[in-house]
C-alpha positions, 0 to 999 in steps of 0.5 A, a space after each residue: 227035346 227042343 223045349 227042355 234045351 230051352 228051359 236048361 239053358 235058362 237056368 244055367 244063365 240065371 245061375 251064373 248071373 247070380 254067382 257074379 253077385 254073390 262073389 262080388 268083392 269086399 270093398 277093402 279086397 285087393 282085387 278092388 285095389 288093384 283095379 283102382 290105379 287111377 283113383 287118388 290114396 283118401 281117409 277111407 281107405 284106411 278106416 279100418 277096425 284094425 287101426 280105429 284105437 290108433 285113430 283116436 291116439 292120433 287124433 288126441 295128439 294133433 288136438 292136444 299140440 294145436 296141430 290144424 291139420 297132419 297127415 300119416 303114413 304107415 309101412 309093413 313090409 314095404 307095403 303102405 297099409 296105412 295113409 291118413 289124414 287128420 284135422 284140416 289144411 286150414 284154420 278154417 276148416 274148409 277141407 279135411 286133411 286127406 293122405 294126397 294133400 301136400 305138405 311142406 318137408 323141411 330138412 328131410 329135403 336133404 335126405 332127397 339130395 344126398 340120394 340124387 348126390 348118390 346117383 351123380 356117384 353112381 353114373 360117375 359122374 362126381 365122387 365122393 371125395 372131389 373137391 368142392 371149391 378151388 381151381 380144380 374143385 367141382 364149383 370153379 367157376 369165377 365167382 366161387 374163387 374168391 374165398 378168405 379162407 384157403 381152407 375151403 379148398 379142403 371141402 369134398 363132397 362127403 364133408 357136406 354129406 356128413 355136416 363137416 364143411 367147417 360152419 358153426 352157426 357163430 355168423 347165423 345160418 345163412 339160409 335166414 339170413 338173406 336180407 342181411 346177405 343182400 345188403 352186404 353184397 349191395 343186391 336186391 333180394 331175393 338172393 340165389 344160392 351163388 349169392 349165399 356162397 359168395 357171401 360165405 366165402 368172405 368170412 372164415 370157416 370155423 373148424 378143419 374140413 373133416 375134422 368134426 361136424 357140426 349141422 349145416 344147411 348151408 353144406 346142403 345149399 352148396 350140394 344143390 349147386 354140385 348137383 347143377 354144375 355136374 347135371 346141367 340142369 336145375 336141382 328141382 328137375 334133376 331130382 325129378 327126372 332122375 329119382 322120383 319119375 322112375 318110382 312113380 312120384 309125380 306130386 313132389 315139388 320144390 315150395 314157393 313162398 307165399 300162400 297165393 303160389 300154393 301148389 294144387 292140393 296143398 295145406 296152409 301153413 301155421 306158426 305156433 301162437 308165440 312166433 312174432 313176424 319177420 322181414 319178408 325175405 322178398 326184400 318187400 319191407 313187409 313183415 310175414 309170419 315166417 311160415 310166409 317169408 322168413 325162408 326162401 324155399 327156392 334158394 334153399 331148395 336143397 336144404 329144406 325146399 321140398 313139398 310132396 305128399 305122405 304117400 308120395 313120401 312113402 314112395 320114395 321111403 320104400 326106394 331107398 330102404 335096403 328091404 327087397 320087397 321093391 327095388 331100390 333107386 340106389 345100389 346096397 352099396 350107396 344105401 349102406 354108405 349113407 348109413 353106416 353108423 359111426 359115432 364119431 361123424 353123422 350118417 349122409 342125408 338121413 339124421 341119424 342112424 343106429 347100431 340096429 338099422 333104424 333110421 331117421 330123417 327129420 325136419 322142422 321150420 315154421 309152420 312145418 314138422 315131418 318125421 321120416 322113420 325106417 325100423 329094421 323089424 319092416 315098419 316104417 312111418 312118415 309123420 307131416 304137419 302144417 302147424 309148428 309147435 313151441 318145441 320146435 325141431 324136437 317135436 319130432 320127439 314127441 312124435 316118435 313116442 306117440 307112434 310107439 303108442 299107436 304101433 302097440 294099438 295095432 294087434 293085427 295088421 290090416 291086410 291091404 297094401 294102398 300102392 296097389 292104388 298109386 302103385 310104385 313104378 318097376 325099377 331096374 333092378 341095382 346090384 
């Protein structure tokens, strides 16, 4: 009897080992994905039979615009099913381009600034319609006061917003301009944001506060210091502590300069083949391709200054979009506020907005073209490159009629959802 317990329980020990075995996961199951947190979003997580014709559309593209190095992000439902990386993060081909690596972001830095504008709204702590400058404006202090023109008092928040300050670029932007901001105010550059101000203040304003608009990165400078005056802290760590640490996003950072201070993990930047050099901002002497010195990221932080990765950006995208899938940072009221479409003036942070709930952010400048999309059907996408283009700030379109090809490509949607490895943090839920 003793014997036959033996032998029995062999065998019952010789079966379950082998059921672990055989019902081991696939290596695309979610259960592997969910317990891969710790593990960096790369390339093959998203070779996929589902996305191998989008793959080498992708591909075609990037070679056929000379872009080094591009990394793509793809969102159904607010799950990011898809996050790739293409060519390489320098000329040199040294290391491929993988979905973490980082990316200058341009303008669609101004997309976060509006959002923690938002949030400053929604502690009560600003209001949409406070002034701006003048003795009871948010930014009175003594060396904002001393403006030409009486009109900047009119500025609110929201004009800022929405690109309706009063500049047209008849004096240039001001955020190219630093050198010659330097030599006017006789200081050394580099220049800060105080200086870019109180250089504008000594020229007029060219239209009405709120009676037109017309796109300014000067408006989004000055939106930066709002940030500071009422925070009390530096932009870059009021946007970190305030909007990206509570959804999990610890790879975006305000960009330096020159290729010796790139962050961990960052890609070189390129001008396109006709760009010609220009004075370093720095106020070195030297000329540098503009890429490396024809912008000072710090300055213009809020403006254009962000670098982070695809899926850090995929983070931040699925925060802020209205769907119910993840819990939004902002209230359905803020979210909608910023973009309502309305033909006569342009939406807030995003680029522009349209009658069917698709939304678009984009940015452009040397060496740099991302595209940030969110479609009302639940797919979204965000394209980054380091390479400019001879299109410029249009390139965005081209992008955005090859993503149609690549979403007609897909026939079925892979069944994976890549937050599961860098998941999104659980927000407090906003009403």
């Amino acid at each position: 009897m003793n014997y036959i317990k033996y032998y029995l329980g062999i065998i019952v020990f010789f079966l379950l080992l082998l059921s672990d075995v055989i019902f081991l996961p696939a290596a695309h199951d979610k259960s592997v994905l969910s317990n891969s947190k710790k593990r960096k979003i790369s390339n093959n997580l998203s070779e996929l039979n589902e996305t191998k014709k989008a793959d080498r559309i992708f591909d075609k593209f990037f070679k056929k615009w000379e872009i080094t190095g591009a990394a793509v992000a793809i969102i159904k439902d607010e799950n990011l099913i898809y996050a790739k990386g293409f060519g390489y993060i320098d000329k040199e081909q040294t290391t491929a381009t993988e979905p973490y690596h980082l990316f200058r972001i341009a303008s669609v830095s101004k997309l976060i600034t509006a959002v923690a504008i938002m949030k400053l709204v929604e502690d009560n702590r600003i209001k949409l319609s406070d002034k701006v400058f003048g003795v009871q404006g948010i930014l009175n202090d003594p060396q904002f006061l001393n403006y030409k023109d009486k009109r900047y008092e009119k500025i609110t928040v929201e004009h800022l917003l929405r690109h309706e300050g009063g500049w047209l670029r008849k004096y240039g932007d001001p955020i190219l301009m630093t050198l010659d901001i330097a030599k006017e105010l006789k200081i050394k550059p580099p220049v800060d944001a105080d200086a870019m101000i109180q250089f504008m203040h000594k020229k007029k304003i060219h239209f009405d506060p709120g009676s037109r608009s017309a796109y300014s990165n000067f408006g989004y400078v000055i939106l930066g210091k709002i940030i500071e005056k009422k925070s009390g802290v530096s932009y870059e760590n009021f946007v970190k502590n305030n909007i990206l640490a509570p959804v999990g996003i610890t790879d975006m950072h305000v960009a330096n300069i020159l290729p010796s201070q790139k962050y961990k993990n960052e890609v070189n930047y390129y001008d396109h083949g006709d760009s010609q050099p220009v004075p370093s901002c720095l106020g070195t002497g030297e000329l540098a391709p503009r890429c490396y010195g024809g912008i000072d990221y710090q300055t213009s932080a809020a403006a254009g200054g962000w670098t982070c990765s695809v899926v850090a950006l995929a983070k931040f995208l699925v925060s802020i979009d209205g769907f119910p899938a993840h819990k939004d940072i902002l209230t359905k009221k803020s979210i909608q506020q910023m973009t309502d479409y309305n033909e006569k003036s342009q939406p807030m942070g995003w680029r522009k907005t349209n009658i069917f709930g698709d939304w678009t952010r984009t940015g452009s400048f040397a060496g740099t073209v991302a595209l940030v999309k969110r479609c009302m059907n639940g797919i979204s996408y965000i394209v980054v490159t380091n390479t400019g283009t001879w299109r410029g700030p249009r390139f965005y379109h081209e992008i955005e009629g090859e993503m149609q090809k690549v979403l007609g490509s897909i026939k079925t949607w892979p069944n994976q959802n890549l937050f599961e490895i860098e998941p999104i943090k659980n927000i407090s839920k906003q009403s």
